[in-house]
VEXFI-672208 format. One record per residue (C-alpha): residue in one letter; y, x, z. Coordinates in pm, whole numbers, padded with zeros to 5 digits, always signed. Layout:
<pts>
aYXZ...
</pts>
This chain:
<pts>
x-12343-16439-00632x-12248-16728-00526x-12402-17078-00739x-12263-17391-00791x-12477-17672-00913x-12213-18005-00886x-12181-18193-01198x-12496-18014-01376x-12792-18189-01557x-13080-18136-01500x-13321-18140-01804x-13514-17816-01852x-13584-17561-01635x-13438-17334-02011x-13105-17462-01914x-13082-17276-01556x-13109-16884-01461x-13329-16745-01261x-13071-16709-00956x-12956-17087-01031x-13359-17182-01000x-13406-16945-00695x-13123-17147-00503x-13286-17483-00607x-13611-17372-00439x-13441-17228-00162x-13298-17524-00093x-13589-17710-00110x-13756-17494+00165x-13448-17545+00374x-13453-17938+00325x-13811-17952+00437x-13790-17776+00722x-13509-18012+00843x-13709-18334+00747x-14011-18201+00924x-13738-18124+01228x-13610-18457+01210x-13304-18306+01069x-13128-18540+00815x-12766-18441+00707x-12697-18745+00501x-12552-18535+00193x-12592-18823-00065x-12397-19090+00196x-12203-19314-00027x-12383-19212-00340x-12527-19407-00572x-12803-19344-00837x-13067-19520-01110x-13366-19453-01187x-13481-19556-01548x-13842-19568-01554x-14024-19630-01949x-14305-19473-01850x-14456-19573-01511x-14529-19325-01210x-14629-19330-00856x-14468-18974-00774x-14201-18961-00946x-14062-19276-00857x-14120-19281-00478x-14027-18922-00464x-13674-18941-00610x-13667-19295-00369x-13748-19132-00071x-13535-18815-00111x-13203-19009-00228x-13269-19290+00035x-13341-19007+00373x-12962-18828+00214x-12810-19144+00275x-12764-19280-00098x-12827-19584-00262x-13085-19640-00525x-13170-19871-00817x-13466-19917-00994x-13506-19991-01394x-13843-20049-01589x-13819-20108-01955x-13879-20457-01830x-13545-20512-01693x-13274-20269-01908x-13138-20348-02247x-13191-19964-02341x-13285-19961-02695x-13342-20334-02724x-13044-20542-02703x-12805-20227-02624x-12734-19910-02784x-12869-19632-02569x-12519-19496-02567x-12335-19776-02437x-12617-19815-02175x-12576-19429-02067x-12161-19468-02066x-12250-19845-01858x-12482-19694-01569x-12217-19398-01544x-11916-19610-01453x-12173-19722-01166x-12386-19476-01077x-12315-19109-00973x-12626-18960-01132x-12912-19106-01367x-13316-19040-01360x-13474-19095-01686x-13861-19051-01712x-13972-19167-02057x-14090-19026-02431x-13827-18834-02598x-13627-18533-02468x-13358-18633-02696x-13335-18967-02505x-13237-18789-02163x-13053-18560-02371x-12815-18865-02492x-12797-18993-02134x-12637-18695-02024x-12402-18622-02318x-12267-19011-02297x-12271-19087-01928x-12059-18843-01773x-12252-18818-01471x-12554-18570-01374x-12861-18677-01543x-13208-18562-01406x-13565-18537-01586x-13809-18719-01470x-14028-18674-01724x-14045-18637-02137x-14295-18551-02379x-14183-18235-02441x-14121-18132-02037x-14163-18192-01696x-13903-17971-01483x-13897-18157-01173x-14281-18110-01121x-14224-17737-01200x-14009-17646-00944x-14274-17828-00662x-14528-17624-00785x-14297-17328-00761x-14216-17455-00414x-14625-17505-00362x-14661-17162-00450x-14438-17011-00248x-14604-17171+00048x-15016-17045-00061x-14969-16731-00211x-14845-16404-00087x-14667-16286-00372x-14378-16338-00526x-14347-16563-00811x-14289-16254-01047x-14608-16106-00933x-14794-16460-00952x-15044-16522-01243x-15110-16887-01295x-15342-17034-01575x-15285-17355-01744x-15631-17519-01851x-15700-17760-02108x-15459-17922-02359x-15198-17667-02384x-14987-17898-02626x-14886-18136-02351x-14552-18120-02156x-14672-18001-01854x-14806-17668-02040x-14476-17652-02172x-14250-17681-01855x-14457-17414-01720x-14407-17208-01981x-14093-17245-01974x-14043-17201-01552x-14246-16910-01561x-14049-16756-01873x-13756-16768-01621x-13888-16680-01345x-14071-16398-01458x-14447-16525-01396x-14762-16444-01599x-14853-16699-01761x-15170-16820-01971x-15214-17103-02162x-15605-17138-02179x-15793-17380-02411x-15893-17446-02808x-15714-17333-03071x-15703-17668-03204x-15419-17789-02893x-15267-17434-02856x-14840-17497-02812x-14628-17499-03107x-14533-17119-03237x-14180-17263-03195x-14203-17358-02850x-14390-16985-02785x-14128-16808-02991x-13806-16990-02718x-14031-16865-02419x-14095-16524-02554x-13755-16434-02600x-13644-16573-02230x-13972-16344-02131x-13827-16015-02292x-13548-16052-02059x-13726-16159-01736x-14028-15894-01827x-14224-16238-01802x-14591-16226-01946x-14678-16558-02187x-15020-16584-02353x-15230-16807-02507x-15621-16742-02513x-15934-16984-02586x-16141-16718-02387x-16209-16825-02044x-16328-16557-01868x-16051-16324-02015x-15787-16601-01938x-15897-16655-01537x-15928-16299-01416x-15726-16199-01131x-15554-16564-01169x-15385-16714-00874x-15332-17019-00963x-15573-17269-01198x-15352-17559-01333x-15467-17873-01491x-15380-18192-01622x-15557-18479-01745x-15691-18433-02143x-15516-18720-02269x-15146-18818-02198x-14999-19198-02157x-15059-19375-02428x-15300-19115-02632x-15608-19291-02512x-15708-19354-02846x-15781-18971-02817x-16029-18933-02598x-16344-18900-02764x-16177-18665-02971x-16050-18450-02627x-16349-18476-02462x-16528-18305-02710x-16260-18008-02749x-16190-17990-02371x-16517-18022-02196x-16618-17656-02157x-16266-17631-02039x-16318-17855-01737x-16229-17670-01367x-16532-17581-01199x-16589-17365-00882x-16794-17114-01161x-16405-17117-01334x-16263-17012-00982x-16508-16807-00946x-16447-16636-01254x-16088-16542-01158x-16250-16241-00885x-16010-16391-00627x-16130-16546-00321x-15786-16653-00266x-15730-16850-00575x-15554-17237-00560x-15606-17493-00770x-15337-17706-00859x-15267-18028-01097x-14939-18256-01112x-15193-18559-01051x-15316-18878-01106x-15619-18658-01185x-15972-18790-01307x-16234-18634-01052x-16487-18814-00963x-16573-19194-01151x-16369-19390-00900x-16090-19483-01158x-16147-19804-01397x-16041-19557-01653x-16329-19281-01586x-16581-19586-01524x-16510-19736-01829x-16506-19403-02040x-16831-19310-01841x-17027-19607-01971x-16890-19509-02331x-17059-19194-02279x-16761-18966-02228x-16679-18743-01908x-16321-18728-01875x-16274-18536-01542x-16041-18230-01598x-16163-18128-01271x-16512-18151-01071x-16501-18290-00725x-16596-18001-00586x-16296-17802-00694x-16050-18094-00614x-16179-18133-00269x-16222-17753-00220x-16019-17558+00000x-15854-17400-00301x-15724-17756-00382x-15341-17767-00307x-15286-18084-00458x-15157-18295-00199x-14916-18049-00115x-14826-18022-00406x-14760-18364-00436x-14529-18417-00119x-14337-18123-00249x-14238-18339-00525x-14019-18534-00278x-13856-18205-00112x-13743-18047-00475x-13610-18350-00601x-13423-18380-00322x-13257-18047-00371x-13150-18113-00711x-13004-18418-00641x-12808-18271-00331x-12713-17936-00554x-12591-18138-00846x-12403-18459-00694
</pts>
């Protein structure tokens, strides 16, 4: 069948089927291989898009950059430092503004409702870059990542989400691997297991993709046979304030090569959306150090491991985004 992305959205991975999310990634795999041929096909030329940045990102940012800029398109950069959004403007009038000008918006910010608005008032194809609730963009370059490690397909993949299992990143993969059929665990404390809405939305996408969600605080029951260990940092932007308070929940939950160990598969890759804290090289984990708090997620060893995917991870960022933006403008 054929599918037709142009004029779509994109805001959650919940919003797409599972053949509408297989062509993105296919696509994505195609697009690479042409970059890496030297192959560029200028599919954005004439385009123009913005990128509305409240919270800050390396990734992100230069990813959605890169891939509009090598497609031939035209790109504008906002910080909450220089947009009206909220302040001086309504954030409808700013959304039906930027779409007389632009022909698709980023937003990467708090609220899902925010890039919801954007895309009901602007009229043009909005794009996640990140919310509090969500993270879709980094989901499908893991998917991608995955693809490219692990000799399986995705609906025969396990992967294991480690730590706070609140935060939006635990959440988009819920929700990817709800579509796409995945196992997925949510391992860590009771005390940040998801919302029972959020678990009841992905259960009933599950029943009809024979996906397998769970949520466990048992580590050893969580890991085995896992092919992928996911992580993210214990305390989100702007929840600093929590740390002690993580540090003490999440510590037994850091990655370790005795947690890869653990999953009986030599094969097993270890994956995080990055920045990371693993090793004391940050001001942040120097600072918290001193305090007498450890806040790597991750050991050193396991980052730097031949398990680690990271990296590839990251560039993959670049190649997805670059696929939605072609599929949907």
């Amino acid at each position: 069948m054929a599918v037709n992305l142009k004029g779509r959205s994109f805001l959650t991975l919940m919003d797409f089927t599972p053949s509408e999310i297989r062509y993105l990634l296919d696509l994505a795999h195609d697009l690479k291989a042409k970059k890496r041929a030297g192959i560029y096909n200028y599919l954005l030329k004439g385009k123009n898009i913005v990128l509305l940045f409240e919270k800050t990102s390396t990734r992100t940012r230069c990813a959605f950059e890169v891939a509009a800029l090598e497609e031939g398109a035209h790109v504008t950069y906002l910080d909450q430092n220089s947009s009206q959004m909220g302040k001086k403007e309504s954030l409808e009038d700013t959304a039906k503004v930027l779409g007389r000008f632009y022909d698709g918006i980023e937003y990467r910010g708090y609220e899902q409702s925010v890039v919801e608005d954007l895309a009901k008032y602007s009229g043009v194809p909005v794009w996640n870059g990140l919310t509090d609730i969500d993270h879709p963009t980094q989901i499908l370059a893991d998917m991608l990542t995955i693809e490219e490690h692990v000799a399986k397909p995705l609906n025969k993949v396990k992967v294991v989400f480690v730590g706070d299992t609140r935060n939006n990143m635990s959440y988009a993969w819920m929700y990817g691997c709800a579509k796409m059929g995945m196992h997925f665990v949510a391992l860590g404390p009771k005390e940040l297991w998801p919302e029972e809405e959020i678990m009841q939305q992905v259960r009933t996408v599950a029943q009809e993709t024979g996906a397998i969600i769970e949520v466990s605080d048992d580590i050893d029951v969580a890991v085995k046979d896992a092919d992928v260990i996911y992580t993210d940092v214990w305390a989100s932007m702007g929840e600093e304030d929590k740390i002690p308070e993580r540090v003490k929940l999440l510590s037994s939950y850091q990655v370790t090569m005795d947690m890869l160990n653990r999953t009986n598969n030599p094969d097993v890759i270890f994956m995080h959306c990055l920045p990371a804290f693993h090793d004391f090289e940050t001001k942040m984990a120097k600072e918290m150090k001193d305090k007498g708090y450890d806040i790597r997620e991750v050991t050193d060893e396991v980052f730097r491991s031949r398990h680690s995917v990271v990296f590839d991870e990251a560039e993959n960022r670049m190649h997805t985004i670059k696929a939605v933006i072609v599929a949907t403008l």
